[in-house]
PDB file of the backbone (N, CA, C, O) and the ligand in Angstrom, with CONECT records:
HET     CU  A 101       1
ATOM      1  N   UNK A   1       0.843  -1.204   0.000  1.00  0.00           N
ATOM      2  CA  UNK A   1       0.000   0.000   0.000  1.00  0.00           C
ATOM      3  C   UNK A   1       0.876   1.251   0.000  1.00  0.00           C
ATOM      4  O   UNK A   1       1.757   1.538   0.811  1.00  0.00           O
ATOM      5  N   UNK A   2       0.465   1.938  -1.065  1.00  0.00           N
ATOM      6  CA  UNK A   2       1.690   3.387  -0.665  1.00  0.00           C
ATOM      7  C   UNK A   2       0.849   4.419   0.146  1.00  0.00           C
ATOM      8  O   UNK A   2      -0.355   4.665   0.222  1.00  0.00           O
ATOM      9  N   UNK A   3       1.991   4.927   0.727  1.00  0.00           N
ATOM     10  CA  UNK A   3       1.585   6.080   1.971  1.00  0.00           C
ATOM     11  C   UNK A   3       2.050   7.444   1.234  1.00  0.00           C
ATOM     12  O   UNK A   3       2.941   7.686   0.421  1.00  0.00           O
ATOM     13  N   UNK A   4       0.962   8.310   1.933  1.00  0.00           N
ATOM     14  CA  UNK A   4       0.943   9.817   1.157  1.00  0.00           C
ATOM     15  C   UNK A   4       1.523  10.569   2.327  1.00  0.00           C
ATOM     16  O   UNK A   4       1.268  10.290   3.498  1.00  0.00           O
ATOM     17  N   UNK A   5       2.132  11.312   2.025  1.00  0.00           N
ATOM     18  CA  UNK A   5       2.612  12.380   2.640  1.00  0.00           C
ATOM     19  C   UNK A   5       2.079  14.079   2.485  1.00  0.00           C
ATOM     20  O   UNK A   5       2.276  14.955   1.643  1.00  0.00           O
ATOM     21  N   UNK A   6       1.300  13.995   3.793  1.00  0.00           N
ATOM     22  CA  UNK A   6       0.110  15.632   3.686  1.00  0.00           C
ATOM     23  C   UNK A   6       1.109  16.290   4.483  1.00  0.00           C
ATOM     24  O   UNK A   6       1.736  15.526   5.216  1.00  0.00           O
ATOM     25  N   UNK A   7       1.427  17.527   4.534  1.00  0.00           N
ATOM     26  CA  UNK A   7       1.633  19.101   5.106  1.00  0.00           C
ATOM     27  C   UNK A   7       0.201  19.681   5.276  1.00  0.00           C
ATOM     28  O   UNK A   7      -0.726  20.004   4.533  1.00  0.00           O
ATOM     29  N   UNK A   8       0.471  19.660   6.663  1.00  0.00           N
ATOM     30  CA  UNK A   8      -1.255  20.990   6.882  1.00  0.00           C
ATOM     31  C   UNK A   8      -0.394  21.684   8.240  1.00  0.00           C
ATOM     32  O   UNK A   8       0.350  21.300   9.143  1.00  0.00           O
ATOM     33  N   UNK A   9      -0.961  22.843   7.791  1.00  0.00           N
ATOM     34  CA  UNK A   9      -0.739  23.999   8.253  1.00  0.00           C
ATOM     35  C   UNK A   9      -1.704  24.252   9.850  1.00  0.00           C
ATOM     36  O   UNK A   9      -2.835  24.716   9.704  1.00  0.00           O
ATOM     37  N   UNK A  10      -1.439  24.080  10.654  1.00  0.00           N
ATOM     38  CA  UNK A  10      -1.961  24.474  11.835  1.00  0.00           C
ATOM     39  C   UNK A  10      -2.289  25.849  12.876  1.00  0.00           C
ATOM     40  O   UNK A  10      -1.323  26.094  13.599  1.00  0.00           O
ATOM     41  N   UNK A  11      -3.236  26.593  13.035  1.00  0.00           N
ATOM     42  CA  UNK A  11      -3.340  27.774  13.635  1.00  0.00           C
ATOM     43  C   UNK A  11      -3.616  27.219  15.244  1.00  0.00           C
ATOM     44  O   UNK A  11      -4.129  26.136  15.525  1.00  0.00           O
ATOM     45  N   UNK A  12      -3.207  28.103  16.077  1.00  0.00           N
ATOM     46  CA  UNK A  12      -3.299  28.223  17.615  1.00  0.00           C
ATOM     47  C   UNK A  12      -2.352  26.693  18.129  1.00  0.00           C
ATOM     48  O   UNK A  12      -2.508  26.255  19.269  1.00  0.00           O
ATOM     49  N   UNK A  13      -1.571  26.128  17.312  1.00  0.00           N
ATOM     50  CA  UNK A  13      -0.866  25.633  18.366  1.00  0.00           C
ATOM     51  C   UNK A  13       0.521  26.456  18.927  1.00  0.00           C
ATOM     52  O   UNK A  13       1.473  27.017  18.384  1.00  0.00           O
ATOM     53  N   UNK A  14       0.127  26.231  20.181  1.00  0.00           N
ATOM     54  CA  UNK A  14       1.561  27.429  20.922  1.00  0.00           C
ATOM     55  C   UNK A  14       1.966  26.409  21.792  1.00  0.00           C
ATOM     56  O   UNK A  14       3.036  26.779  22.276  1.00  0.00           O
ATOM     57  N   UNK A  15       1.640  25.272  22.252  1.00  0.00           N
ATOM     58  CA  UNK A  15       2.803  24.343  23.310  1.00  0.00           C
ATOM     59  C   UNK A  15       2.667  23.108  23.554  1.00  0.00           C
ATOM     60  O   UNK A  15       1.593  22.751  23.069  1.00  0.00           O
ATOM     61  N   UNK A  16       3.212  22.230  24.073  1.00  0.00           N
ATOM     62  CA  UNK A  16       3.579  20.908  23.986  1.00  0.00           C
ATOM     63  C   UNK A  16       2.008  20.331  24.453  1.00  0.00           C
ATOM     64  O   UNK A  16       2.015  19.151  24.103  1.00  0.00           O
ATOM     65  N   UNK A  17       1.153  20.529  24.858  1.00  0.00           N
ATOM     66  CA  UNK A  17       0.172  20.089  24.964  1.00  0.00           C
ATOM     67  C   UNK A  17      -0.496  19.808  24.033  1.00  0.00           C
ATOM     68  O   UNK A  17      -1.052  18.718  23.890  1.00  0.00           O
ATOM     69  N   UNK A  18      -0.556  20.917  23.112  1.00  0.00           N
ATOM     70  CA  UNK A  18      -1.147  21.287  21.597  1.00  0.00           C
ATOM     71  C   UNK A  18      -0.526  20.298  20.978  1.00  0.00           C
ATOM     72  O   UNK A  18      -1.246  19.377  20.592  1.00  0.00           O
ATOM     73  N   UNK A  19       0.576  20.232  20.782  1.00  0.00           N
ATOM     74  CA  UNK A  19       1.377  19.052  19.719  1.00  0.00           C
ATOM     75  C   UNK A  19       0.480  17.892  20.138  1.00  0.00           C
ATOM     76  O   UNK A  19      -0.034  17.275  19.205  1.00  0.00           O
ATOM     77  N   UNK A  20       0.224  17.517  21.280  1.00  0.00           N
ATOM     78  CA  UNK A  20       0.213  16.089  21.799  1.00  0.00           C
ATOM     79  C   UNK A  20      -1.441  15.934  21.295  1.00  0.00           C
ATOM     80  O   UNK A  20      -1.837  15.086  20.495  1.00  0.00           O
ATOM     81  N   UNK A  21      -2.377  17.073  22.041  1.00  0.00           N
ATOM     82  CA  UNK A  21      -3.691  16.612  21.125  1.00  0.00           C
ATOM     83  C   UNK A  21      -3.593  16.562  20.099  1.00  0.00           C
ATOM     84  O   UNK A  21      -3.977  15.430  19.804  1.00  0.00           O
ATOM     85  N   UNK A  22      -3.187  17.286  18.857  1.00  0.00           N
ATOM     86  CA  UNK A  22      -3.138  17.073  17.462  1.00  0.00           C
ATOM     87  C   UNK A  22      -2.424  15.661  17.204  1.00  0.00           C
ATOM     88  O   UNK A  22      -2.914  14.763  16.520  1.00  0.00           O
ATOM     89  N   UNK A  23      -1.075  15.605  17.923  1.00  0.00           N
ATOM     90  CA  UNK A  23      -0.715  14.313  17.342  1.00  0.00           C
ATOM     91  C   UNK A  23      -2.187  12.904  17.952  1.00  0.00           C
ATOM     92  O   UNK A  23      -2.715  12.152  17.132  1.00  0.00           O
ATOM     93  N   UNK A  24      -2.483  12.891  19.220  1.00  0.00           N
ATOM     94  CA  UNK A  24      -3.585  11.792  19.204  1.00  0.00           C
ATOM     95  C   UNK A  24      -4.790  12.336  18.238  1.00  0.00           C
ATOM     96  O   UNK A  24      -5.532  11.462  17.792  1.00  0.00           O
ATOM     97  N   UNK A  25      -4.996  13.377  17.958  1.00  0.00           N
ATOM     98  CA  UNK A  25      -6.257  13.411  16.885  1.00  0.00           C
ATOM     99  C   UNK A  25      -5.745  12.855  15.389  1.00  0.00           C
ATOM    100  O   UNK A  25      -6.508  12.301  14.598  1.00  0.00           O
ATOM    101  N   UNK A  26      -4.518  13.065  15.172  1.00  0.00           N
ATOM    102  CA  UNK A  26      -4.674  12.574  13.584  1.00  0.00           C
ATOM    103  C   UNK A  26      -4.005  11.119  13.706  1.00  0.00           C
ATOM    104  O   UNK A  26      -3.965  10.455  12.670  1.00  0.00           O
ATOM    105  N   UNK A  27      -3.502  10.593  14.825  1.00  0.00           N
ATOM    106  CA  UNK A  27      -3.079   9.372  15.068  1.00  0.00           C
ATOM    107  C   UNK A  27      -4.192   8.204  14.974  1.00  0.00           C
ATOM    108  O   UNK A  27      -4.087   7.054  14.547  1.00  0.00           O
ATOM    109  N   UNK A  28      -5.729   9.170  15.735  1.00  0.00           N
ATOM    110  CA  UNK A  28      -7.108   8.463  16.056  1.00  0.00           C
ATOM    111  C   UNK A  28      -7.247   8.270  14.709  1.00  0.00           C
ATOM    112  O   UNK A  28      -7.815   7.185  14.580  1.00  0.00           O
ATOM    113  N   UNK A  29      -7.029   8.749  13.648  1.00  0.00           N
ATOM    114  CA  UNK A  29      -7.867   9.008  12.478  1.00  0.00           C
ATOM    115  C   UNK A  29      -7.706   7.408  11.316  1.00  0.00           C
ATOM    116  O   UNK A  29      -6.572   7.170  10.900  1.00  0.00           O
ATOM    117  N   UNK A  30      -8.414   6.823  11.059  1.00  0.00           N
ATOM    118  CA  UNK A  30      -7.818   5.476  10.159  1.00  0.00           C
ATOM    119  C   UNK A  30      -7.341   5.808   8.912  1.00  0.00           C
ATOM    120  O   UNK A  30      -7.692   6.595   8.032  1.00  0.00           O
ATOM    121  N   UNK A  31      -6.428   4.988   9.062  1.00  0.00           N
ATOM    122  CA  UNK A  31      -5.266   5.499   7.863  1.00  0.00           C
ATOM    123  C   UNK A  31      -4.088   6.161   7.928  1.00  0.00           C
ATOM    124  O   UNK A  31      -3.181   6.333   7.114  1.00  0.00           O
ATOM    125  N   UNK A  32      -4.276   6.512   9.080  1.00  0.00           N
ATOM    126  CA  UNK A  32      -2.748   7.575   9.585  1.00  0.00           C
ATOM    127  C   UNK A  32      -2.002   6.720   9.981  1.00  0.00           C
ATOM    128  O   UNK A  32      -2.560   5.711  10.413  1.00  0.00           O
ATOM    129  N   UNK A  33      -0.719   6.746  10.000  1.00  0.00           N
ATOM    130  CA  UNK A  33       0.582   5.947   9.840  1.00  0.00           C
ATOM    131  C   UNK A  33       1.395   6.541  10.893  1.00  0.00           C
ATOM    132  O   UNK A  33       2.022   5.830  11.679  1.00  0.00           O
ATOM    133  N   UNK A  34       1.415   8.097  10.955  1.00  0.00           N
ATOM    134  CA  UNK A  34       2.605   9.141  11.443  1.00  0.00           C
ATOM    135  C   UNK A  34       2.500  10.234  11.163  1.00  0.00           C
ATOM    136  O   UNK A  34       2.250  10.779  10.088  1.00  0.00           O
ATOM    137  N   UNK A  35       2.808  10.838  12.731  1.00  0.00           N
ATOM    138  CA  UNK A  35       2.557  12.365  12.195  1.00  0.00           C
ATOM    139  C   UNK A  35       3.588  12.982  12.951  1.00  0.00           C
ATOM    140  O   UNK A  35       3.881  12.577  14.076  1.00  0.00           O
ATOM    141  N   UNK A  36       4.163  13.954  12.390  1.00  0.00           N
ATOM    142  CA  UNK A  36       5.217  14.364  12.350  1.00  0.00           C
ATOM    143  C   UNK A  36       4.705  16.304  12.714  1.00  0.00           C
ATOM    144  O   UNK A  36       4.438  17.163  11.875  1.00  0.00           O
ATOM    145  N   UNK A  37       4.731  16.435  14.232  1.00  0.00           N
ATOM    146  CA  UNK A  37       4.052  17.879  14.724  1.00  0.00           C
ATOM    147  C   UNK A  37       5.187  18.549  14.744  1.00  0.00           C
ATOM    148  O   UNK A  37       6.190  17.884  15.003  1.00  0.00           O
ATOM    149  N   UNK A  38       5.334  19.868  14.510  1.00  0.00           N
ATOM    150  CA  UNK A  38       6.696  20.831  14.509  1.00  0.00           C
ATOM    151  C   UNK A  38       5.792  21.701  15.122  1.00  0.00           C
ATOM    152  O   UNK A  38       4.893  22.033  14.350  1.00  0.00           O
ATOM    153  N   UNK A  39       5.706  22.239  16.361  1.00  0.00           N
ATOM    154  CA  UNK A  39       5.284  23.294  16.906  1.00  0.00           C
ATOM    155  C   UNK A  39       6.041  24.869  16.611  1.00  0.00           C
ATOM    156  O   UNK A  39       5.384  25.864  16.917  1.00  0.00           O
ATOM    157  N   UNK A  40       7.530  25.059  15.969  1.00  0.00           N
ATOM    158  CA  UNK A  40       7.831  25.764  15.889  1.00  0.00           C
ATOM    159  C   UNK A  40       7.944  26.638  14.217  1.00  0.00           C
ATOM    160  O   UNK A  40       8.505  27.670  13.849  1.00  0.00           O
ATOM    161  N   UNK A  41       7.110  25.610  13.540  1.00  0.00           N
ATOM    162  CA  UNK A  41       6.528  25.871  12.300  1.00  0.00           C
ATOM    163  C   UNK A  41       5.039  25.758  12.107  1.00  0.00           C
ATOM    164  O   UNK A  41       4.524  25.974  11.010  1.00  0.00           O
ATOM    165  N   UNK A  42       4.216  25.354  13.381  1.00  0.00           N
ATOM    166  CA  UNK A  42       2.842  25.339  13.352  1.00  0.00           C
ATOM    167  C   UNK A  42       2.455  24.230  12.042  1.00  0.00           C
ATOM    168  O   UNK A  42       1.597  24.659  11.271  1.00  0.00           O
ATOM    169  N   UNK A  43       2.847  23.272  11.830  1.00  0.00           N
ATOM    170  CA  UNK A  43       2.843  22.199  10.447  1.00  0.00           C
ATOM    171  C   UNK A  43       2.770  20.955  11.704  1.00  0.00           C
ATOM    172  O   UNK A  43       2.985  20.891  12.914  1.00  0.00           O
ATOM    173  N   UNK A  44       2.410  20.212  10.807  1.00  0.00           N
ATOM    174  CA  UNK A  44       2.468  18.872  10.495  1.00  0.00           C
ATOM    175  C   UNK A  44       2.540  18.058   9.618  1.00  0.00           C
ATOM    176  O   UNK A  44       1.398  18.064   9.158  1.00  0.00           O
ATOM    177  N   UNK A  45       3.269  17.154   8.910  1.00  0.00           N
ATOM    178  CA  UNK A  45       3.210  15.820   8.364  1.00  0.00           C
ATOM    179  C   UNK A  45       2.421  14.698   8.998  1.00  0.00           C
ATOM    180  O   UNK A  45       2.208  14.326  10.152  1.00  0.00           O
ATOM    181  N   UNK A  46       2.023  14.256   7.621  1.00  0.00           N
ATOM    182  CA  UNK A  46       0.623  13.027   7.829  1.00  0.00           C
ATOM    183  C   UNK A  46       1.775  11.989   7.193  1.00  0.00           C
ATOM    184  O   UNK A  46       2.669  12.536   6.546  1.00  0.00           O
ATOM    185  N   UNK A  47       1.812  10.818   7.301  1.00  0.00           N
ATOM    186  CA  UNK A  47       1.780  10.190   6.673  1.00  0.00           C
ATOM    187  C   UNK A  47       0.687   9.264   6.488  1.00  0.00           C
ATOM    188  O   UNK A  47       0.411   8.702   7.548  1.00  0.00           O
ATOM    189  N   UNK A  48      -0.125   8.862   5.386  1.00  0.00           N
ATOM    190  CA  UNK A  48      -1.103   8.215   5.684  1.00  0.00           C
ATOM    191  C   UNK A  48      -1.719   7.357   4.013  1.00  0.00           C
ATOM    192  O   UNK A  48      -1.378   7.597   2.855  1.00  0.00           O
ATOM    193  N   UNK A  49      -2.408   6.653   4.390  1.00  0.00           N
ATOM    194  CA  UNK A  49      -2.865   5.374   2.862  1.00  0.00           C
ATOM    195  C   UNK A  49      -4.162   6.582   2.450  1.00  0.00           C
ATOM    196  O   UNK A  49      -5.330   6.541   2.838  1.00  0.00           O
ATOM    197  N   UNK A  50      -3.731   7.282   1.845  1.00  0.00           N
ATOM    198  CA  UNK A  50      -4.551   8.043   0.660  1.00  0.00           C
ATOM    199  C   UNK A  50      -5.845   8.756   1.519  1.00  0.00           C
ATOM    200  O   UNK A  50      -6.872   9.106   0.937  1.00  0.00           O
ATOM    201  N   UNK A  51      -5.686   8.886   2.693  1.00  0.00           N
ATOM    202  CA  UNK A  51      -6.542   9.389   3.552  1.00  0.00           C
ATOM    203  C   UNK A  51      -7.137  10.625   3.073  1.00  0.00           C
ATOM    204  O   UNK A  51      -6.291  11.455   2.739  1.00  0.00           O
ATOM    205  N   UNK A  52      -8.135  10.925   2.965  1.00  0.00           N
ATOM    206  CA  UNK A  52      -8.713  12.516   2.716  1.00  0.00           C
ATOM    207  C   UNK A  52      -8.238  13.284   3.259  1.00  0.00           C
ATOM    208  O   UNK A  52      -7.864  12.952   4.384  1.00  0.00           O
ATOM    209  N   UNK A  53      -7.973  14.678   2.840  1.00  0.00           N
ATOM    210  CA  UNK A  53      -7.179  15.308   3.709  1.00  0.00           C
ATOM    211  C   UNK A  53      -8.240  16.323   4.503  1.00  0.00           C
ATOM    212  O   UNK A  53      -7.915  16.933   5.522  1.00  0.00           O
ATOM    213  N   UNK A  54      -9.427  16.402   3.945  1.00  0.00           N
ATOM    214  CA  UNK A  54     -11.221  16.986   4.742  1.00  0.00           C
ATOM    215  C   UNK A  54     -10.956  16.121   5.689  1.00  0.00           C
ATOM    216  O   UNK A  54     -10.776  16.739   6.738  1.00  0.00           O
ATOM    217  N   UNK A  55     -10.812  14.639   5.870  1.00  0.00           N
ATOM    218  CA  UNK A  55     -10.952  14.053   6.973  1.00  0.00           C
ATOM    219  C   UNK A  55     -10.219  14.565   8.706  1.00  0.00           C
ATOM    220  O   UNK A  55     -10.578  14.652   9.880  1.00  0.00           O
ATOM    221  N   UNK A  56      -8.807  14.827   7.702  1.00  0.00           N
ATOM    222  CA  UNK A  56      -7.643  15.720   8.829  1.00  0.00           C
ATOM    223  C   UNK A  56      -7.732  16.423   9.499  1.00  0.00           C
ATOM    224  O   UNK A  56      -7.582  16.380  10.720  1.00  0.00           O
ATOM    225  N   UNK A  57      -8.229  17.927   8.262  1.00  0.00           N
ATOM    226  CA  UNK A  57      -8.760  19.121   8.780  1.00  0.00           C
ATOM    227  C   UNK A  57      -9.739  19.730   9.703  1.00  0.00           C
ATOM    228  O   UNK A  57      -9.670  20.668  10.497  1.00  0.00           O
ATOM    229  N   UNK A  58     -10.877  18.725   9.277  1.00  0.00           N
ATOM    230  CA  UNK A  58     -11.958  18.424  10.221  1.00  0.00           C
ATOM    231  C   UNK A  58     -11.835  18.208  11.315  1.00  0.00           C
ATOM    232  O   UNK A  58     -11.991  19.014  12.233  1.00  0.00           O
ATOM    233  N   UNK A  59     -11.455  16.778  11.413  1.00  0.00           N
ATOM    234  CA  UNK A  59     -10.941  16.083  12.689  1.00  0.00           C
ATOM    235  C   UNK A  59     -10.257  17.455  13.714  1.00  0.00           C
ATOM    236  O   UNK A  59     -10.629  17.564  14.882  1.00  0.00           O
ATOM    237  N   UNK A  60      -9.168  18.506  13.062  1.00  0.00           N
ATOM    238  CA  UNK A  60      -8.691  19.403  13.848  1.00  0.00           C
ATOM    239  C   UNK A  60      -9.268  20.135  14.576  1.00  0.00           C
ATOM    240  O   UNK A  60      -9.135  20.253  15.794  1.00  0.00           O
ATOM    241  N   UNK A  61     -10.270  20.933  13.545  1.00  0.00           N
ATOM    242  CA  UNK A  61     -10.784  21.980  13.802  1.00  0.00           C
ATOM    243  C   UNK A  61     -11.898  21.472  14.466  1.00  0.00           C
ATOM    244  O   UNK A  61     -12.752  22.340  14.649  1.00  0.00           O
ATOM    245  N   UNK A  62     -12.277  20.029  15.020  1.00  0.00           N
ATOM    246  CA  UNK A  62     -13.418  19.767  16.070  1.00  0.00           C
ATOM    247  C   UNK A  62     -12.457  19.795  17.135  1.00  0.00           C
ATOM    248  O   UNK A  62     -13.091  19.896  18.185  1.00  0.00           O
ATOM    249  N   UNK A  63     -11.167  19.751  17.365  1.00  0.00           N
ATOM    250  CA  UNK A  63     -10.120  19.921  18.343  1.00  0.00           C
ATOM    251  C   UNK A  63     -10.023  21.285  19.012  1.00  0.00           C
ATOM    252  O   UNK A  63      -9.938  21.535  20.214  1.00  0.00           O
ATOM    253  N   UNK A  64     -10.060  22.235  17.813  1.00  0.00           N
ATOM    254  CA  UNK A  64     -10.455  23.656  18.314  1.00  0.00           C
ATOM    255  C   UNK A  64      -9.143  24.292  17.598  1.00  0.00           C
ATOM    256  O   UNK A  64      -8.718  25.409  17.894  1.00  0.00           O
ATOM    257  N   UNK A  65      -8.453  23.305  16.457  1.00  0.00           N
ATOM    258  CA  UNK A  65      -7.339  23.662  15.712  1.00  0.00           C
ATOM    259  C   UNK A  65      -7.394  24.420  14.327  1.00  0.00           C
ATOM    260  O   UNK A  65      -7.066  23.684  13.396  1.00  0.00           O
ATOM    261  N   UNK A  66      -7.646  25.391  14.050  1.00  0.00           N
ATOM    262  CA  UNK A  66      -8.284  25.126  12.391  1.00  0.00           C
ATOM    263  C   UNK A  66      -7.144  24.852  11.639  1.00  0.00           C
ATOM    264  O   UNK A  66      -6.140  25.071  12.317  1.00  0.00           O
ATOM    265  N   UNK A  67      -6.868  24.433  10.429  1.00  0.00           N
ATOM    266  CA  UNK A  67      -6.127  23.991   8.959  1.00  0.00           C
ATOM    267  C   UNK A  67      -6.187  24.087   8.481  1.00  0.00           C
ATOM    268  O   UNK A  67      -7.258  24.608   8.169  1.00  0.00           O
ATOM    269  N   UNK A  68      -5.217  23.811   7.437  1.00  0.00           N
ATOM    270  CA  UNK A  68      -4.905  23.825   5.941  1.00  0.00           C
ATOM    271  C   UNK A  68      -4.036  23.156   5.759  1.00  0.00           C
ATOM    272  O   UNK A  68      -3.057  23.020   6.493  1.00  0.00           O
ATOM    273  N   UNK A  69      -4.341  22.403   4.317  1.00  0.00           N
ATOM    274  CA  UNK A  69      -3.591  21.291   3.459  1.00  0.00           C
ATOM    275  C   UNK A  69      -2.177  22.646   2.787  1.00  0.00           C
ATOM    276  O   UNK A  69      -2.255  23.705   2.164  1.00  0.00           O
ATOM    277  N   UNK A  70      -1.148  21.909   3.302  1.00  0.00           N
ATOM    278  CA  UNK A  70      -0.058  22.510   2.279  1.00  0.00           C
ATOM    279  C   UNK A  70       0.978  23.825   3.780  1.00  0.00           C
ATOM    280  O   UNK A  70       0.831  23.905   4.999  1.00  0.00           O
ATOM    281  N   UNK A  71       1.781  24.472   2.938  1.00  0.00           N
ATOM    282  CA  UNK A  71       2.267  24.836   3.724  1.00  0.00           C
ATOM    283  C   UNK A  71       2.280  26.621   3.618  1.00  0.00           C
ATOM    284  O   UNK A  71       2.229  27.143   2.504  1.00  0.00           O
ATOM    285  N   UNK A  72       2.334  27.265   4.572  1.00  0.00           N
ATOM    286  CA  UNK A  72       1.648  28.388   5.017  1.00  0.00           C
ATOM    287  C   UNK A  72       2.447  29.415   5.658  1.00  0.00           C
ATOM    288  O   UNK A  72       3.491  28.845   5.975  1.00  0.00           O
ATOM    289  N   UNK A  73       2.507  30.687   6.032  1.00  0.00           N
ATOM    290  CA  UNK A  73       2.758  30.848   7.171  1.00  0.00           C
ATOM    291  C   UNK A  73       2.164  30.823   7.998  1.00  0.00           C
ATOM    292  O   UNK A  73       0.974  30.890   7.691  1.00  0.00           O
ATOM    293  N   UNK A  74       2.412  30.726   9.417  1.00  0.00           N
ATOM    294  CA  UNK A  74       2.184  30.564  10.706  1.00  0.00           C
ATOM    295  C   UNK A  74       1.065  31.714  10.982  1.00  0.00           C
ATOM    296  O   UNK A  74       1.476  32.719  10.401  1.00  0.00           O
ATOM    297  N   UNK A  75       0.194  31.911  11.430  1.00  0.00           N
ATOM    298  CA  UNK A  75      -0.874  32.463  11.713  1.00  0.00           C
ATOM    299  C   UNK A  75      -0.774  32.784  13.361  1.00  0.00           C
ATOM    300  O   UNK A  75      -1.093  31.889  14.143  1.00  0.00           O
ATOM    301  N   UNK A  76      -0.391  33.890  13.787  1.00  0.00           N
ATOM    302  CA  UNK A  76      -0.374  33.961  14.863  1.00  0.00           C
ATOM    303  C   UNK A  76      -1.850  34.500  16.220  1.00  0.00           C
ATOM    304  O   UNK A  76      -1.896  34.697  17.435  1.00  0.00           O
ATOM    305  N   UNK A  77      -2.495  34.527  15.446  1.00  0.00           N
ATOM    306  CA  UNK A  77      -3.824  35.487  16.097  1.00  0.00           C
ATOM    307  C   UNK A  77      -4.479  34.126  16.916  1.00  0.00           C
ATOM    308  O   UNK A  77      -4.468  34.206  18.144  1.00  0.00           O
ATOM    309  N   UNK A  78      -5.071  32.834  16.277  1.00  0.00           N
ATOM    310  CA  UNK A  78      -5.942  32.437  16.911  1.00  0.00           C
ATOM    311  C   UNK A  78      -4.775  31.403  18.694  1.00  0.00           C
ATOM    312  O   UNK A  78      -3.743  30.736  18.779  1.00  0.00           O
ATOM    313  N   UNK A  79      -5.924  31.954  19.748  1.00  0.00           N
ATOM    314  CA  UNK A  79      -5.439  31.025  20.826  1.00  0.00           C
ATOM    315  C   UNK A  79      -5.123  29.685  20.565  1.00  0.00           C
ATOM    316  O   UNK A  79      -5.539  29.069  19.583  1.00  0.00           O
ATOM    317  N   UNK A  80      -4.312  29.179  21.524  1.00  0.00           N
ATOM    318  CA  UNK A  80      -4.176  27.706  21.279  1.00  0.00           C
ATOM    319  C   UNK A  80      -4.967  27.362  22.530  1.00  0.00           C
ATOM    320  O   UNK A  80      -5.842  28.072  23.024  1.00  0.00           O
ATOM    321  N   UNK A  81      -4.556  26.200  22.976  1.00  0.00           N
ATOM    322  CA  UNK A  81      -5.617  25.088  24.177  1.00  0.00           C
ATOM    323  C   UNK A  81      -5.253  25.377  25.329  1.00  0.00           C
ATOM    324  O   UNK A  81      -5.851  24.759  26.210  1.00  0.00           O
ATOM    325  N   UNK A  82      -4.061  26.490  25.841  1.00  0.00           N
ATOM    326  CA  UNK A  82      -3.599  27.391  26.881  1.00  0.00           C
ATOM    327  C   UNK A  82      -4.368  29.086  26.618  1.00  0.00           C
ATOM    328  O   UNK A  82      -4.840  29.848  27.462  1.00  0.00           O
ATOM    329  N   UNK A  83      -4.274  29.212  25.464  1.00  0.00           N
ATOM    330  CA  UNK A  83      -4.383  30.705  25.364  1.00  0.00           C
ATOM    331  C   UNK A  83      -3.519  32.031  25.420  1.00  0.00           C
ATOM    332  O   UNK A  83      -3.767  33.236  25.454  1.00  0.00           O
ATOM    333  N   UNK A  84      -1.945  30.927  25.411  1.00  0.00           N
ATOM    334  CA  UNK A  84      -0.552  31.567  25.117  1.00  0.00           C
ATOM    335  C   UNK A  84      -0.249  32.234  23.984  1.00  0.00           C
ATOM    336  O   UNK A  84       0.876  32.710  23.829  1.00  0.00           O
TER     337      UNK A  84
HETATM  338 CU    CU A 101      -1.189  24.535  24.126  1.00  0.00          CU2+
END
């Protein structure tokens, strides 16, 4: 099975907590393989079997994360899950 490799762009994560829900939300998600959180680029890498990437985004932004497929700059306005 080949695995896809998504970049989505993440708003309001500001700290290690944030990494950790996002990483169990797209970890929960079927089809995800690995995810690869950089808090200091607000990104993530998916690796995942052809997974939708609506599925991702979604999944986030019921987290309280919003997204985007691809890569971005960093959006600094919205709070994260501290409010740092
Ligand atoms: Cu946080």
């Amino acid at each position: 099975m080949n695995t896809t490799q998504t970049l989505i762009s993440i708003d309001g994560m500001t700290c290690a907590h944030c990494v950790l829900t996002i990483r169990t939300v797209l970890l929960g998600l079927p089809g995800v393989r690995s995810v690869d959180v950089r808090l200091r680029d607000g990104t993530a890498t998916v690796a995942h079997d052809g997974l939708a990437t609506t599925a991702m985004t979604n999944a986030l932004a019921d987290a309280g994360f919003p997204s985007r497929v691809g890569a971005s700059k960093r959006m600094p306005a919205a709070p994260g899950c501290c409010g740092a």
